[in-house]
C-alpha positions in Angstrom: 42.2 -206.4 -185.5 45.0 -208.8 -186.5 48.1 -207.6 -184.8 51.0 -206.2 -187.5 54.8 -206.2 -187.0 56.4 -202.9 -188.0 57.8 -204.7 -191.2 54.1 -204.5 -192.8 54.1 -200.7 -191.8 55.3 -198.6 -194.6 54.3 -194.8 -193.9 52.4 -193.3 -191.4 50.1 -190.4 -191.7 51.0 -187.0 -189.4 47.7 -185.2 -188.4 49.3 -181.7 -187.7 46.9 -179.7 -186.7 43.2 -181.3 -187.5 41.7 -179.6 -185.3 41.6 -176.5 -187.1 40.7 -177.0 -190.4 39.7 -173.9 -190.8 43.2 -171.9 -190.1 45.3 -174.2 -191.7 46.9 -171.5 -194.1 47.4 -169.1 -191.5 49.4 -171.7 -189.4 51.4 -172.5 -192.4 52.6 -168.5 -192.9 52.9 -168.2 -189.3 55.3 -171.7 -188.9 57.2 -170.3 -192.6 57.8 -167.3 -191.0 59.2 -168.8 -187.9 61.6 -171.0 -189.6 62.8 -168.2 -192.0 63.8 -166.1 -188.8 64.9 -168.6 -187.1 67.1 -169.9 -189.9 68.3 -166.3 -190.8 68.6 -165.3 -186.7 70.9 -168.2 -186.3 72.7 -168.2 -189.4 73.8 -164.3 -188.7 75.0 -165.4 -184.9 77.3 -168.0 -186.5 78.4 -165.6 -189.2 79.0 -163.0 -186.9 80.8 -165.1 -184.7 83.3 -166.4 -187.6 84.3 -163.7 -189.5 85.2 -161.4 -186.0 88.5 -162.4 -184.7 87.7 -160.7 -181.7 84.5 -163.3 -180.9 86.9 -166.2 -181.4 86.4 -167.2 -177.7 85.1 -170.4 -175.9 81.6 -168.6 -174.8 81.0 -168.3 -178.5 82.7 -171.1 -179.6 79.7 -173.2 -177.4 77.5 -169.9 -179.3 77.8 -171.7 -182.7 77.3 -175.0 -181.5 74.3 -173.9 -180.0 73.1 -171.8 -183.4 73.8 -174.5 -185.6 71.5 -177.2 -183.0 68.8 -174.7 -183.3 68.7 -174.8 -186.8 68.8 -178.6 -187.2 66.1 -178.2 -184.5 63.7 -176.8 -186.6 64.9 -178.0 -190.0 64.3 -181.3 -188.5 60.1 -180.8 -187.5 58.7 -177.6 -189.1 59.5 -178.4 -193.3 57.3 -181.2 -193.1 54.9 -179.7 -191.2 54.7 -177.1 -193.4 53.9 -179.9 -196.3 51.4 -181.4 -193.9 49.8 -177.6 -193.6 49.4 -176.7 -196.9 50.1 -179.4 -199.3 48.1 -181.8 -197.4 51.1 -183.9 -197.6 50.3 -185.8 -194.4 51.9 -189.8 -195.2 55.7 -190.1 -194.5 57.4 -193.4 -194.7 58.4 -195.5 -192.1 62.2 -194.9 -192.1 61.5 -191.5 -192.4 59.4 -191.3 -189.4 62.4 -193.1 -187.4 65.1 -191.0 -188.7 62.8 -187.7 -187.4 61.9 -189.2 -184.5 65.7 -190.0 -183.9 67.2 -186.6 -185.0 64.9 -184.6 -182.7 65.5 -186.7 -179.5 69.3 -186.4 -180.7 68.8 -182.6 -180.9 67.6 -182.3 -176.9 70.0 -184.3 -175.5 73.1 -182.4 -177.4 71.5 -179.0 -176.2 71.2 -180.2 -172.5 74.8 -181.3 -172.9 76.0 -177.7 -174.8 73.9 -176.1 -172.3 76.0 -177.6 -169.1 79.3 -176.7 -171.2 78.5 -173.3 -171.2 77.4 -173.2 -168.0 80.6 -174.9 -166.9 82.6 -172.5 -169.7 81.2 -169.3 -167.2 82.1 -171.1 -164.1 85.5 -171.1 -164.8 85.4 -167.2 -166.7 84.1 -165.9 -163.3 85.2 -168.4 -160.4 88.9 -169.1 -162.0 89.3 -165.9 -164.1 93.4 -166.2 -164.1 93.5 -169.9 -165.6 90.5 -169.3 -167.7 92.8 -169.0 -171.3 94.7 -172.3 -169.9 91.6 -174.4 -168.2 89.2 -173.6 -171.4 91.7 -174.1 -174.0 90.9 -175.2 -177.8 91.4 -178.5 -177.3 89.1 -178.5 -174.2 86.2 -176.7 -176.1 86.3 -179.3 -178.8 86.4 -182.2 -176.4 83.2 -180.6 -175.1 81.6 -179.6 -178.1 82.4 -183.2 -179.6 81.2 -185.0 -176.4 77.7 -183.6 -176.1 76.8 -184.5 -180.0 78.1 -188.1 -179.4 76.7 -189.0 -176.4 73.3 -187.8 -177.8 73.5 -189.1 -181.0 74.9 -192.7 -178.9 72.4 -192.4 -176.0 69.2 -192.3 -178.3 70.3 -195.6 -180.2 68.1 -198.2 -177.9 65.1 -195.6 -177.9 64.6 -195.6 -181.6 65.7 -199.5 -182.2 63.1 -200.6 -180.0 60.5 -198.6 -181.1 61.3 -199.6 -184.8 61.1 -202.9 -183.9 57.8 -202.5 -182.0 54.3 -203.4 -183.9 51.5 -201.0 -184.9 48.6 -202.5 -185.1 45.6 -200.3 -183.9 46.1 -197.0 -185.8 49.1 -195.6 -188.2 47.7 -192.0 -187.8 50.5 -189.9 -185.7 48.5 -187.3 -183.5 51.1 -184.5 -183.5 53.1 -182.2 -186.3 56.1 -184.5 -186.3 57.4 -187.8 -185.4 57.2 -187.6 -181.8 58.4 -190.6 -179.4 55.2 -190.0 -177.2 52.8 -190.2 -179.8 54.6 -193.4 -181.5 54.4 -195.4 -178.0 50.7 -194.1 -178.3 50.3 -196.5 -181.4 52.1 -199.0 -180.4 50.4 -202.5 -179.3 53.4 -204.0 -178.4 55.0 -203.4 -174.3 56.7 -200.2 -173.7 58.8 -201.5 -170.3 62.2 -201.6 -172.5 62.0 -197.7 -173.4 60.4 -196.9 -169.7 63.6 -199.0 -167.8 65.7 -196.9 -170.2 64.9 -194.1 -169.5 64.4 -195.3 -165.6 68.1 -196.0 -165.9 69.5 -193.2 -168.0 67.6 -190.4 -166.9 69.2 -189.7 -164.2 72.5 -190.2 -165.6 72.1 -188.3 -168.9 69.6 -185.8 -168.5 69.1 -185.1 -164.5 73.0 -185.3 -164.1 74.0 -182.1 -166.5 71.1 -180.0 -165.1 72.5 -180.8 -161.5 75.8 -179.6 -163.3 74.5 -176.5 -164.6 72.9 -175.9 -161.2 76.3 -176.6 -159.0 77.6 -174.3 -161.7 75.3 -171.2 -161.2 75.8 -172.0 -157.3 79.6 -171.3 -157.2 79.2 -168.3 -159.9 76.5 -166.1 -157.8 78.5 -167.2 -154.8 81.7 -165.7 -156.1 79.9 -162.7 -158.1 78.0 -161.8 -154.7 81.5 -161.5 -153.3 82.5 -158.9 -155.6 83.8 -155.5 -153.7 82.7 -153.5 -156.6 79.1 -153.2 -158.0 80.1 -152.4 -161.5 82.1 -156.0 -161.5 79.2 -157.6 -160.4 77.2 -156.2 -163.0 79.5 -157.2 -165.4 80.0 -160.4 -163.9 75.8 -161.1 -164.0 75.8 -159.6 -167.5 78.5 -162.3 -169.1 76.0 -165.1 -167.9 72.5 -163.2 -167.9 72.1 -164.9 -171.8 73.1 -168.2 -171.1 70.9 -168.3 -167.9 68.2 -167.5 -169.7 68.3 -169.7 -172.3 68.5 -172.5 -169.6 65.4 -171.6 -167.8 63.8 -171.3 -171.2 64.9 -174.5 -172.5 64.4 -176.3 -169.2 61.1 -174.7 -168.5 59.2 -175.6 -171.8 61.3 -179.2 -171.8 59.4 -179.7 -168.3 56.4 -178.9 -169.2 56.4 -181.3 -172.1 57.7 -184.3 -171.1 56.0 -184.7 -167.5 52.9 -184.8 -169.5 51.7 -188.6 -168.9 52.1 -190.1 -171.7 48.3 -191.4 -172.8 46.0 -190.0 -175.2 44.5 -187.5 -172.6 47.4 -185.5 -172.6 48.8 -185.6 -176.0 47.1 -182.8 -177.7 48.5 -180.6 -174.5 51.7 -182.1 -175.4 51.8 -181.3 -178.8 50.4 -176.9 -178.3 53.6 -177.6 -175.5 55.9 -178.6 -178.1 55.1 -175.8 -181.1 56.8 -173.0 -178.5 59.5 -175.6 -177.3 60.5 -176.7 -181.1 59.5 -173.1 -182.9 60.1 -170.2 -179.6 63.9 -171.5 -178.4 65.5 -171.2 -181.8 63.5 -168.2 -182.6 64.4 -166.3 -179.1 67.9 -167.8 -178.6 69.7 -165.4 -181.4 67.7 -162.2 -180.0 68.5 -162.8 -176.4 72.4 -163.7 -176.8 72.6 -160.0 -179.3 70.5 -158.3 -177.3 72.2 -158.8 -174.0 76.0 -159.6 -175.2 77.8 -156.4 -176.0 80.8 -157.8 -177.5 78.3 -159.7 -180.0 76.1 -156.9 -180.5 78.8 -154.7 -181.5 79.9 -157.4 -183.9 76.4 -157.5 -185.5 76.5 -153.7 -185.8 79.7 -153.8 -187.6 78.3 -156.3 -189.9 75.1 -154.8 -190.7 77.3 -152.0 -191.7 79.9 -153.9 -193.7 76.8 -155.4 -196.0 74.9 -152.0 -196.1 78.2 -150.4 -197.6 78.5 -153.5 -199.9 74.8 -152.9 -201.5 75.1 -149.5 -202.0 78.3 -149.8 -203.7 76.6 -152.0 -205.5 73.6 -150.7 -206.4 75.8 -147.0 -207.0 78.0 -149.1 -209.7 74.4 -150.4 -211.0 73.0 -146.6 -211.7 76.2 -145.3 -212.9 76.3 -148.5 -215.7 72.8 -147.6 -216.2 
């Protein structure tokens, strides 16, 4: 076959999930319901987290950051798979295929980075308790928040200008739900060294580097917390970071277990079941496991839920009365 440049390339088709014709419906209310929580789970924690005065800390300052990534997370991937799914929608253009493929990879890299700024935000809280107000100040937090969305969105520049530029010429068909980088290098005839000395080079750097971080982190906060006289401090101590740690070994696990994959045709289809809980579970999970095991934000959720169940009675009392 005549080798193509990507210019001649105008869409490329998505497979989703082909192999199961037959359930194609039930995937689509099973990923519609996923997003709807997730957007709704995430939306309350940054709600929540707003309108309380009393949540106006760093820890949930990062909280917010992290809600809003998770939704831009899914609302990157899961609409069009939910075309793909039931509208049989399956063609998407070129530029939109980059942009995806560009906002996704931008997504991971800010939530390592947030990830290590929490991590580092309760190392100070428990190791440096008396200058935590003047260590994690506003300015700080912002720094850090604005930091980990621009390196991402910097760092994945080369990755996606080199694979625009790269030619297609065996196959247009994508063999995943979405966009992926893996599955584009699959198609492509043209030599892959540039991305592999990238990421040779800035691997270690940009993604090995804050998960050495986060780990140096959790070192120095069990070591103090294990020297805590007093059980019930330690408890509490264990109980500010139990949420973020698990988020980390969440988000690290399934990351893992995704990209180690080789990346040939052999393991793509693992790749892409790996992907559905990595994309769809973390911004599902994150909102329960931060209100489920933070006290301060679980009282705030109470207080809404309250505040909006006394607002639709009223309501729906002034509608009866009218009536």
């Amino acid at each position: 076959m005549e080798k193509r440049n990507h210019s001649e390339v105008t869409e490329f088709i998505i497979l989703g999930f082909f192999e199961f014709p037959e359930i194609q419906l039930l995937f689509f209310l099973m990923f519609l319901i996923i997003y709807l929580m997730s957007l709704t789970g995430n939306l309350i924690i940054i709600i929540t987290v707003c309108s309380d005065p009393h949540l106006h800390s760093p820890m949930f300052f990062f909280l917010i950051n992290l809600s809003f990534l998770e939704i831009c997370y899914v609302t990157v991937t899961v609409p069009k798979l939910l075309a793909v799914l039931i509208a049989q929608n399956k063609t998407i253009s070129f530029m939109q295929c980059m942009i995806q493929m560009y906002l996704f990879l931008v997504c991971t890299n800010t939530e390592i980075n947030l990830l290590t700024a929490m991590a580092y935000d309760r190392y100070v809280a428990i190791c440096k308790p008396l200058h935590y107000t003047i260590i994690m100040n506003k300015k700080v937090c912002i720094i850090l928040a604005v930091a980990s969305w621009t390196i991402a969105f910097l760092n994945l520049v080369p990755h996606v200008t080199i694979i625009s530029q790269s030619s297609f010429c065996s196959s247009t068909e994508i063999n995943h739900f979405f966009c992926d980088i893996t599955a584009l290098m699959i198609l492509s005839c043209s030599k892959t060294n540039e991305i592999e000395t990238i990421n040779y080079i800035e691997g270690p750097l940009l993604s090995l580097t804050p998960l050495i971080l986060t780990i140096i982190s959790y070192v120095y906060i069990i070591s103090a917390v294990l020297k805590f006289q007093s059980a019930k401090g330690r408890q509490k101590a264990f109980s500010t970071c139990s949420s973020h740690l698990t988020v980390v070994l969440l988000f690290y696990g399934t990351t893992f277990a995704v990209y180690v994959r080789l990346n040939n045709a052999d393991s793509i289809h693992l790749n892409k079941l790996l992907t559905v809980v990595y994309i769809t579970a973390i911004p599902l999970v994150n909102p329960l496991i931060y209100s489920l095991r933070n006290k301060d934000l679980k009282g705030a959720l109470c207080k809404v839920a309250r505040r909006a169940e006394n607002y639709f009675s009223s309501r729906i009392n002034k509608t009866l009365h009218t009536i």
